[in-house]
C-alpha positions as CSV (number, residue, x, y, z in Angstrom):
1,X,-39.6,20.2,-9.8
2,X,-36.4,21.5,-9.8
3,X,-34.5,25.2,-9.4
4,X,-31.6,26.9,-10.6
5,X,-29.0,28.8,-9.0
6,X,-30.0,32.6,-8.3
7,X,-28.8,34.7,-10.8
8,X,-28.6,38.9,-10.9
9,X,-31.0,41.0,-12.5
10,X,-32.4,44.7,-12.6
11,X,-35.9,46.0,-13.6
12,X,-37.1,42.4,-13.7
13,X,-35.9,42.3,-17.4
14,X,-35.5,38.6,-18.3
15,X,-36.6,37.1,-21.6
16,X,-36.7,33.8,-23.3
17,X,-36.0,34.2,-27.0
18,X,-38.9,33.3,-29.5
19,X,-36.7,29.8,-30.4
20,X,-36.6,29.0,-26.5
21,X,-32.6,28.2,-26.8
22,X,-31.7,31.4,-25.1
23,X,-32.5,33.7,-22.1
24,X,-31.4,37.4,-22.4
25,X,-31.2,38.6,-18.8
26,X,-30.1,42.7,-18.1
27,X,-28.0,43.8,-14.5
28,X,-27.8,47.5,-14.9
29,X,-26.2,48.7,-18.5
30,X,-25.3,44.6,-19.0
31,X,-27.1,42.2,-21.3
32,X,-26.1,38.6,-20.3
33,X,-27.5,36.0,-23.3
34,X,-27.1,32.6,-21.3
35,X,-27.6,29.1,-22.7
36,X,-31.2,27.9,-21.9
37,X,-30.0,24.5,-21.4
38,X,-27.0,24.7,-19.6
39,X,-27.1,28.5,-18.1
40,X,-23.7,29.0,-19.5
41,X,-23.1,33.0,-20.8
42,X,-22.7,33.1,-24.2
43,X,-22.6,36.7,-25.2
44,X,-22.2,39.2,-22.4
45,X,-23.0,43.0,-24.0
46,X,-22.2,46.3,-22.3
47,X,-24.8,49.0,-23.4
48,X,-24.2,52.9,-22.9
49,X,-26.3,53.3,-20.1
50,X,-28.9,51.3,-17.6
51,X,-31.2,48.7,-20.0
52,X,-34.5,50.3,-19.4
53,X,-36.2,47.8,-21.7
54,X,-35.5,44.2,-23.8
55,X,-36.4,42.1,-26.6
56,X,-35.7,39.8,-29.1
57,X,-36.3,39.1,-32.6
58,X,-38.9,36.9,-33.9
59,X,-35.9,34.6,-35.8
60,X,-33.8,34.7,-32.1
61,X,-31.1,35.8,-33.8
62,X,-30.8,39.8,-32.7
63,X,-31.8,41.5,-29.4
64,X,-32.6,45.2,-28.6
65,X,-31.9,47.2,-25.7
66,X,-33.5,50.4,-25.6
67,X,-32.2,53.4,-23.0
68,X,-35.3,55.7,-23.0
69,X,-33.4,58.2,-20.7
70,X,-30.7,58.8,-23.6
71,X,-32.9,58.1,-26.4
72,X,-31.4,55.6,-27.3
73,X,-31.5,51.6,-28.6
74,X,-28.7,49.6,-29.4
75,X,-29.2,46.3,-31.4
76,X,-26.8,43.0,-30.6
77,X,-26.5,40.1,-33.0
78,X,-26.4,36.2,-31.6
79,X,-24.7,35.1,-34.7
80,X,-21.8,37.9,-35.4
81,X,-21.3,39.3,-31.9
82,X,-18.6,41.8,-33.4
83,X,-21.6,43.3,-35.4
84,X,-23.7,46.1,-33.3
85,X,-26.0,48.9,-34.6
86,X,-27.0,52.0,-32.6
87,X,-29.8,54.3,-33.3
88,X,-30.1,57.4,-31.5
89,X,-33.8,59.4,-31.7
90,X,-31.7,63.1,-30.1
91,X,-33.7,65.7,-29.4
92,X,-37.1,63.8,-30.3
93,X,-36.5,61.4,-27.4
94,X,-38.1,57.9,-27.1
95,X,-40.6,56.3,-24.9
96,X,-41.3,52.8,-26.7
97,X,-39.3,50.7,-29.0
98,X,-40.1,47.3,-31.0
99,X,-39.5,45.2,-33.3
100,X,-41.3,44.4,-36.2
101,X,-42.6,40.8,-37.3
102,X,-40.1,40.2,-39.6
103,X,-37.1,40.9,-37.2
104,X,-35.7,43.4,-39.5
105,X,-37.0,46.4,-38.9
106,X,-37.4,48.4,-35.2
107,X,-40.1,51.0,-34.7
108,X,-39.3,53.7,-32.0
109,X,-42.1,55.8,-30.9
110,X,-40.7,59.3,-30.1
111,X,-41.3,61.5,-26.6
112,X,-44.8,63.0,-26.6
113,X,-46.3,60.3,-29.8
114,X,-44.9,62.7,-32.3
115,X,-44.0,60.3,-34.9
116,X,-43.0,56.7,-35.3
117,X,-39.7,55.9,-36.5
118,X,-39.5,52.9,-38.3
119,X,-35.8,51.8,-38.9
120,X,-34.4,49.2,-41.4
121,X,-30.9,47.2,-40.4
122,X,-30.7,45.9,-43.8
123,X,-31.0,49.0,-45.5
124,X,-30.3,51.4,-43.2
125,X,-33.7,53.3,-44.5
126,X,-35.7,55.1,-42.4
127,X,-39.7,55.5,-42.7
128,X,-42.0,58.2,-40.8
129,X,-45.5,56.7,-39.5
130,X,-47.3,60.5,-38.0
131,X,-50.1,60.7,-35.1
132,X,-49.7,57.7,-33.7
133,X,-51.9,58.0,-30.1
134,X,-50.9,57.6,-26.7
135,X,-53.0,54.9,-25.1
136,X,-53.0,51.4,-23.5
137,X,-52.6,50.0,-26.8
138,X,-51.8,51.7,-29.4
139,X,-49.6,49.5,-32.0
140,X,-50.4,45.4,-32.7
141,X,-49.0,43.1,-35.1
142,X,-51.7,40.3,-36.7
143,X,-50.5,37.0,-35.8
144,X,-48.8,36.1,-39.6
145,X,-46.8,39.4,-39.4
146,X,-48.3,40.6,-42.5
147,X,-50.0,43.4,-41.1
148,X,-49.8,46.6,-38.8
149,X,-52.7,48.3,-37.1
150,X,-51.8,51.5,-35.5
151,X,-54.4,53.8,-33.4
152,X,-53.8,57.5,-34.2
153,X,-55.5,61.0,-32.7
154,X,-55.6,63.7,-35.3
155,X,-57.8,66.8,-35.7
156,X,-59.4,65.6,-32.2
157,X,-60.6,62.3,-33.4
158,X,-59.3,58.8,-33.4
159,X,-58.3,57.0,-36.6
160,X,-56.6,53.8,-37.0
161,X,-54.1,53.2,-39.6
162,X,-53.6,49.5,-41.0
163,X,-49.9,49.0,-42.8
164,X,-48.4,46.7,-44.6
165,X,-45.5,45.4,-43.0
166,X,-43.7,44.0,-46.2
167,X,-42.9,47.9,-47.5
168,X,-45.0,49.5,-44.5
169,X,-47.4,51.2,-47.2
170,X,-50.8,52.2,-46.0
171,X,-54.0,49.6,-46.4
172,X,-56.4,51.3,-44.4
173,X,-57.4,54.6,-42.7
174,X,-60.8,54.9,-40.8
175,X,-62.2,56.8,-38.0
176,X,-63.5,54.8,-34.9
177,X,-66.4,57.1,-33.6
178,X,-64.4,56.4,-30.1
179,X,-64.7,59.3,-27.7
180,X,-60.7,58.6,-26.7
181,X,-59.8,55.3,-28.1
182,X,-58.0,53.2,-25.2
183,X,-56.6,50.4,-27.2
184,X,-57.0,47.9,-30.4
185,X,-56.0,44.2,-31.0
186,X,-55.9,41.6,-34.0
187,X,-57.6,38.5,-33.3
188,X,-55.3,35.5,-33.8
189,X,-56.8,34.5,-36.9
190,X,-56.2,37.9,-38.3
191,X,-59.1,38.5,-39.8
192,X,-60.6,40.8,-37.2
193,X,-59.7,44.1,-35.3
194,X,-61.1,44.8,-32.0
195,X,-61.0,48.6,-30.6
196,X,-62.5,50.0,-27.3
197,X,-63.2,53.1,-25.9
198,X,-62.1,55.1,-23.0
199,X,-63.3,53.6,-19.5
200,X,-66.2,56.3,-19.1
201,X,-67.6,54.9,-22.3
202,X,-68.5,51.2,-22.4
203,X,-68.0,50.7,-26.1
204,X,-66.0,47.8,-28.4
205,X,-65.9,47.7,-31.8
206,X,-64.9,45.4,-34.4
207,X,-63.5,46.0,-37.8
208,X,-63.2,43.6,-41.0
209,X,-59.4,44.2,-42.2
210,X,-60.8,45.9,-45.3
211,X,-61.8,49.0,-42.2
212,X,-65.6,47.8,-42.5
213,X,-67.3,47.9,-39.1
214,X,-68.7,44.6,-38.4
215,X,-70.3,45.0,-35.1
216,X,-70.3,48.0,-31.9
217,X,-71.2,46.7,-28.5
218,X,-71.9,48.6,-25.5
219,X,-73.0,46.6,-22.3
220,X,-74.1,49.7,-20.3
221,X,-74.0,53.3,-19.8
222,X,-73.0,56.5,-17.4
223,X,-70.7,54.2,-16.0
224,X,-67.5,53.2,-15.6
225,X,-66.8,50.8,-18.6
226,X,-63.9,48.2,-20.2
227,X,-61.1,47.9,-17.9
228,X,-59.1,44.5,-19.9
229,X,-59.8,43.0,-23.3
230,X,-58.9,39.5,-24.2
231,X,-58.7,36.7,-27.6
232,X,-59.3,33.4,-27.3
233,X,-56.4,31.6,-29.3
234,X,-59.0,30.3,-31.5
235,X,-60.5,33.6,-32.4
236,X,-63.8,32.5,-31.7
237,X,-64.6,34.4,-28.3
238,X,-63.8,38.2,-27.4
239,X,-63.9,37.9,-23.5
240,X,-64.1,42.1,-22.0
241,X,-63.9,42.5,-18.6
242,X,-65.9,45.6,-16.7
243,X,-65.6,47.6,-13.8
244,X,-68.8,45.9,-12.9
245,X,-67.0,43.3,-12.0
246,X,-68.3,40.6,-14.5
247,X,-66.6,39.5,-18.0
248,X,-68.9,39.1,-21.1
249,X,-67.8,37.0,-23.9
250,X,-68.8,38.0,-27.3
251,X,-68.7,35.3,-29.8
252,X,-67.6,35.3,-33.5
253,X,-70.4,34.3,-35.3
254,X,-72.9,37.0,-34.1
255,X,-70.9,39.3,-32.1
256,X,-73.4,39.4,-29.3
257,X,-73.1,38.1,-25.7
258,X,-72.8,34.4,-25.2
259,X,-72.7,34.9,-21.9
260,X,-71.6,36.9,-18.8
261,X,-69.3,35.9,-15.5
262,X,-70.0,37.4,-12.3
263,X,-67.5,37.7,-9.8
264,X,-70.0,37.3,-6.1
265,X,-68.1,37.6,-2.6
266,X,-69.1,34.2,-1.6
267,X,-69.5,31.5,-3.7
268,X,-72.8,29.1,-3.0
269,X,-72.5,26.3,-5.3
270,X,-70.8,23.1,-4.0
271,X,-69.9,21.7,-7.0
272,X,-67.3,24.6,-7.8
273,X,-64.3,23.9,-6.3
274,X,-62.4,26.3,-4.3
275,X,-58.9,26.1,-3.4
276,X,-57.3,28.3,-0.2
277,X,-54.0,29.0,0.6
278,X,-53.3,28.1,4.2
279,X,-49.8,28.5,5.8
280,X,-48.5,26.9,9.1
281,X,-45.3,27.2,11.0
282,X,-44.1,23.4,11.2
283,X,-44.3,22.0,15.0
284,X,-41.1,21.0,16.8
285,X,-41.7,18.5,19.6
286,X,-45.4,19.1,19.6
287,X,-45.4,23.2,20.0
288,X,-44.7,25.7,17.1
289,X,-41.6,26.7,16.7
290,X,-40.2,30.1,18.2
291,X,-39.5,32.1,16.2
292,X,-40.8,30.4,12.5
293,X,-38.3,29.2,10.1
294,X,-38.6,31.7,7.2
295,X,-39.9,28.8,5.0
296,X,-43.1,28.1,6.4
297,X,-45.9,25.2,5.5
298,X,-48.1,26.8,2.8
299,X,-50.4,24.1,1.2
300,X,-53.8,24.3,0.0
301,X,-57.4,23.5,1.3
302,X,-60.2,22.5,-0.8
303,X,-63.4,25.1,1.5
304,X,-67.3,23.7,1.6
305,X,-69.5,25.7,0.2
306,X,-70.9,28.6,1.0
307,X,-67.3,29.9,1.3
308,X,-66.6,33.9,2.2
309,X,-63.7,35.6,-0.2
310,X,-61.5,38.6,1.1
311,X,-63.4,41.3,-0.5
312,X,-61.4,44.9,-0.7
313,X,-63.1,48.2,-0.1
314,X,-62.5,50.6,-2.7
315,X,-62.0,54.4,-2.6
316,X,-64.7,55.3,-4.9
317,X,-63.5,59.2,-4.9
318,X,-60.2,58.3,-6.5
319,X,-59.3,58.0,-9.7
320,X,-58.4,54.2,-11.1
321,X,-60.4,52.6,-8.6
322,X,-59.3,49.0,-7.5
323,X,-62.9,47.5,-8.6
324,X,-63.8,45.3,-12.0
325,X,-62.1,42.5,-14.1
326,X,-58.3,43.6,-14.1
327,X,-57.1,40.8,-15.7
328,X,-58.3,38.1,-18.1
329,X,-56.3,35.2,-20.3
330,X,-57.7,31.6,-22.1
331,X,-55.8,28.8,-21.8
332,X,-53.7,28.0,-25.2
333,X,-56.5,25.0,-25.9
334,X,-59.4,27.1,-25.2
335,X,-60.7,25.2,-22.7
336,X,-60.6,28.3,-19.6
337,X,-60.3,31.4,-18.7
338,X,-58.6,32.3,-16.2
339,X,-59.8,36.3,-14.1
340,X,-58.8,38.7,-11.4
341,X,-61.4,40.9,-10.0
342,X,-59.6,43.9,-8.5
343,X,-61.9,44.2,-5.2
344,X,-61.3,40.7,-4.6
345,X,-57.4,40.6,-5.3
346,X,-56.6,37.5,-3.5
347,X,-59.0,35.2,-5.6
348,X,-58.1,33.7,-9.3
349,X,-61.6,32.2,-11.1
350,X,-61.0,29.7,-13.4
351,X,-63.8,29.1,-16.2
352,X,-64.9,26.1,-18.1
353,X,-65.5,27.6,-21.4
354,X,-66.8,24.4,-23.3
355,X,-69.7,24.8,-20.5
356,X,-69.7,28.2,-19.7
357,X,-69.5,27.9,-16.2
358,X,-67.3,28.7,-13.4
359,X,-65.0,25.7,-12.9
360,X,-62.3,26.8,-10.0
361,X,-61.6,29.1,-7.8
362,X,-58.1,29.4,-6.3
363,X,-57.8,32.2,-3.1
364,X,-54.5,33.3,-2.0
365,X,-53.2,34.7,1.4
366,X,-51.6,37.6,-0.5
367,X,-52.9,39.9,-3.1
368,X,-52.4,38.3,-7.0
369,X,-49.6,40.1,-8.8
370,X,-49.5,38.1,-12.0
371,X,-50.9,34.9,-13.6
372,X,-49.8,33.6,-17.3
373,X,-50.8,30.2,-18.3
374,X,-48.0,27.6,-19.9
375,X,-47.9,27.8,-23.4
376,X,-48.4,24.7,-24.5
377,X,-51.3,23.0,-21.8
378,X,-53.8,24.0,-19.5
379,X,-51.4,24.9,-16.3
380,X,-51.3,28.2,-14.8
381,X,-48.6,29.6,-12.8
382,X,-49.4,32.5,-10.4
383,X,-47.1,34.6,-7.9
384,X,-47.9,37.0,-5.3
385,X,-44.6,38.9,-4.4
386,X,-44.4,35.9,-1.8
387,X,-41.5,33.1,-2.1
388,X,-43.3,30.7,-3.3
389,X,-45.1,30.1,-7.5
390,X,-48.4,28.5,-7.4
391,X,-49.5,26.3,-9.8
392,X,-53.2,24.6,-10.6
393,X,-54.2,22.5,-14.0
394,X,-57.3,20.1,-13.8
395,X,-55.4,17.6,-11.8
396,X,-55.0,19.8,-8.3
397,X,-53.2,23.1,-7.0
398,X,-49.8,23.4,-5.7
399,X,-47.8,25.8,-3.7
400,X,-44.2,25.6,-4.2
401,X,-41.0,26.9,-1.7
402,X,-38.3,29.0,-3.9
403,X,-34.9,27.2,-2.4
404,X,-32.0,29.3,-1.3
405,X,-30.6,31.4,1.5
406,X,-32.7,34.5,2.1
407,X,-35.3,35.8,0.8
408,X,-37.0,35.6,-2.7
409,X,-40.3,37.5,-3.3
410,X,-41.1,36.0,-7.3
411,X,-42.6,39.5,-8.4
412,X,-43.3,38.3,-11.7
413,X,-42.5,35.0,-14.0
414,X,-42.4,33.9,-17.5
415,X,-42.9,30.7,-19.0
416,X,-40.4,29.2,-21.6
417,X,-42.2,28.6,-25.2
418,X,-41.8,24.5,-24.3
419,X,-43.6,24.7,-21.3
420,X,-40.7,23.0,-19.6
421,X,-39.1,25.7,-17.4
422,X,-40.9,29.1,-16.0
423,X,-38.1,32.0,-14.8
424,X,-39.3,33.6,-11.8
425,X,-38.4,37.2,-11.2
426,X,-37.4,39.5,-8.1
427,X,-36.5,43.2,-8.0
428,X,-32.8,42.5,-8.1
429,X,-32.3,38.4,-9.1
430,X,-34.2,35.7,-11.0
431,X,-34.0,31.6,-11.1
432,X,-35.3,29.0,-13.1
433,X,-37.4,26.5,-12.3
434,X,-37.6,23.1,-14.2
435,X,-41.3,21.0,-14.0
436,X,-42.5,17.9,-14.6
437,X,-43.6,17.0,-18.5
438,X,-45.4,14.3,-19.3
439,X,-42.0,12.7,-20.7
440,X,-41.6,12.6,-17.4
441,X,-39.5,14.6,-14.7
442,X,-37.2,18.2,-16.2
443,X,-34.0,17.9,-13.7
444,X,-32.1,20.9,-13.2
445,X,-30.3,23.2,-15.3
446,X,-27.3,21.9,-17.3
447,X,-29.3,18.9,-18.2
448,X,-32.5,19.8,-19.8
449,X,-32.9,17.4,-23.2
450,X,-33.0,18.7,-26.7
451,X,-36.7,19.8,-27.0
452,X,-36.1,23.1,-25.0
């Protein structure tokens, strides 16, 4: 394993393109576009005001900055770097911007969900899209790009809208009997769209493209309900996690429960493995040193069972609690699942999904910030606003020293579409790191072989 050099960055905006052969990386009101393979800037962009937001086309060949505090998005081109567009929303502000499947086309949603604007850079034609409803998640794309699903709140009651992208004509329009609709997502496949409800009402529902309802399911009531919603690459499992701290995974055939993961403080069963993060000062002539080098050991311990996780206490008379399944993703084969429950923050679970059982359990010494799994296997990178990235497949766990002078807490991280790099993010720089493939070793940057 291998790093780069620390590079600048602001608002943790750093983004691989779709293609993988470029990284788009923002300081302030500059894009930098650097070489993924040798970390050379190719295109270095100066925008009208601080980048507030970043992303690429789906071809890699255009990137968008948007400036929400001006209204405004500017558009750069890879290929003709002379060539710019700028669209400014005025007085009707803007608070999200994105492109479209087909790279062409950027839809900016306007202060206070007004309208949608959907602009064309081939044309230069402009489309309207009304009522569109502020919520968790309110626009998705199916996975071939052919179609748009849009959750709107009209007359007091919540609608969702599917388009087709090709000449972004309407398809659909149906209501969703949601008391407030709190998001919607395509499964993979495309062939099905989930929606759930508001977390006071434990409700998901899933519609047939054609609008049809094929299934509602509500776990409980008079309780707090969905708090994260996840598709399994293969479209055959709907895993929803709960404030009640468990996950319930609806399957495709049925639609009903095919089975339920519990979260429990203290985990009895020897055959699980658990993982914890332990971290020692190294030892200089048989004492600990005074005072600790910043880098300290931090390995991991396999625990015996019965084995004791840092619970947290929630304030109950607040709103959001810090309780239930705050964040769920499958592996890109299907083989796990990887959870956070919220009042245990320090603790990843791991789940065999071919046996529907827990399989691992990692526990940090710090509270999880963010876990995303590689792309392309079964590995699962994790950070905790320490400076260190963890990493676990089936083979083991690892903890893993950023290099460099001073001090680099990774914040957040993002995997490169080969697999073969991850960038790991700070408030105010970012570096890459190169891992092993099963070619063999990735050496630094400047060196990386054709497949990234």
């Amino acid at each position: 394993m291998n790093f780069s050099e620390v590079f600048k960055l602001s608002s943790q905006l750093c983004k691989f393109s779709p293609d993988g052969k470029y990284l788009a990386s923002c300081v302030q009101y500059r894009l930098v576009v650097r070489d993924v393979g040798t970390l050379q800037i190719l295109q270095l962009y100066t925008c009208l005001d601080q980048i507030q937001h970043v992303a690429w086309s789906a071809d890699s060949r255009f990137v968008l900055c948007a400036m929400y505090k001006r209204g405004l998005v500017q558009v750069w081109s890879l290929e003709q770097p002379e060539w710019h567009c700028k669209i400014d929303e005025g007085s009707a502000g803007l608070v999200a911007s994105c492109w479209s499947p087909d790279g062409r086309h950027i839809l900016n949603t306007t202060e206070f969900h007004l309208r949608i604007t959907v602009w064309s850079l081939c044309t230069k034609s402009v489309s309207y899209i009304k009522y569109p409803k502020a919520c968790q998640q309110g626009i998705t794309f199916s996975r071939d790009g052919r179609y748009l699903a849009l959750a709107e709140r009209r007359d007091c009651k919540d609608y969702v809208s599917i388009f087709v992208c090709s000449d972004w004509q309407l398809l659909r329009h149906f209501d969703t009997n949601t008391q407030d609709l709190a998001g919607i997502e395509w499964a993979p496949n495309g062939c099905v769209l989930a929606a759930w409800d508001t977390c006071l009402e434990y409700k998901v529902l899933l519609y047939s493209l054609d609008g049809r309802l094929l299934s509602a399911y509500c776990a409980y009531e008079w309780s707090l309900g969905i708090k994260s919603v996840a598709w399994s690459p293969s479209s055959q499992f709907l895993a929803v996690g709960s404030y009640d701290g468990k996950v319930r995974v609806l399957n495709h055939v049925t639609w009903k429960v095919l089975t339920e993961f519990g979260h429990p403080a203290t985990i009895n069963d020897p055959k699980i493995v658990v993982y914890k993060e332990a971290q020692k000062s190294p030892r200089v002539l048989g004492r600990a040193a005074c005072p600790p080098p910043r880098a300290a050991e931090s390995k991991y311990d396999v625990a015996s069972a019965p084995v004791s996780l840092q619970t947290l206490k929630p304030a109950t008379d607040r709103a959001n609690p810090r309780i239930g399944v705050g964040a769920l993703a499958f592996s890109p084969d299907n083989y796990f699942l990887a959870t956070r429950n919220d009042n245990t923050p320090n603790a990843i679970w791991i789940w065999d999904i071919q046996k529907l059982r827990l399989f691992v359990v990692l526990e940090q010494l710090s509270p999880v910030r963010t876990f995303q799994w590689d792309p392309q296997q079964a590995r699962l990178a994790v950070c905790t606003g320490d400076s260190r990235v963890y990493l676990w497949s089936p083979a083991g766990c690892v903890s893993v020293q950023v290099p460099g002078e001073g001090d680099f807490p990774v914040l957040s991280l993002c995997w490169h579409v080969s697999g073969a790099s991850l960038a790991l993010l700070s408030k105010d720089h970012f570096c890459l790191c190169f891992l092993e493939t099963e070619a063999g070793v990735r050496p630094a940057c400047g060196q990386l072989d054709e497949r990234t």
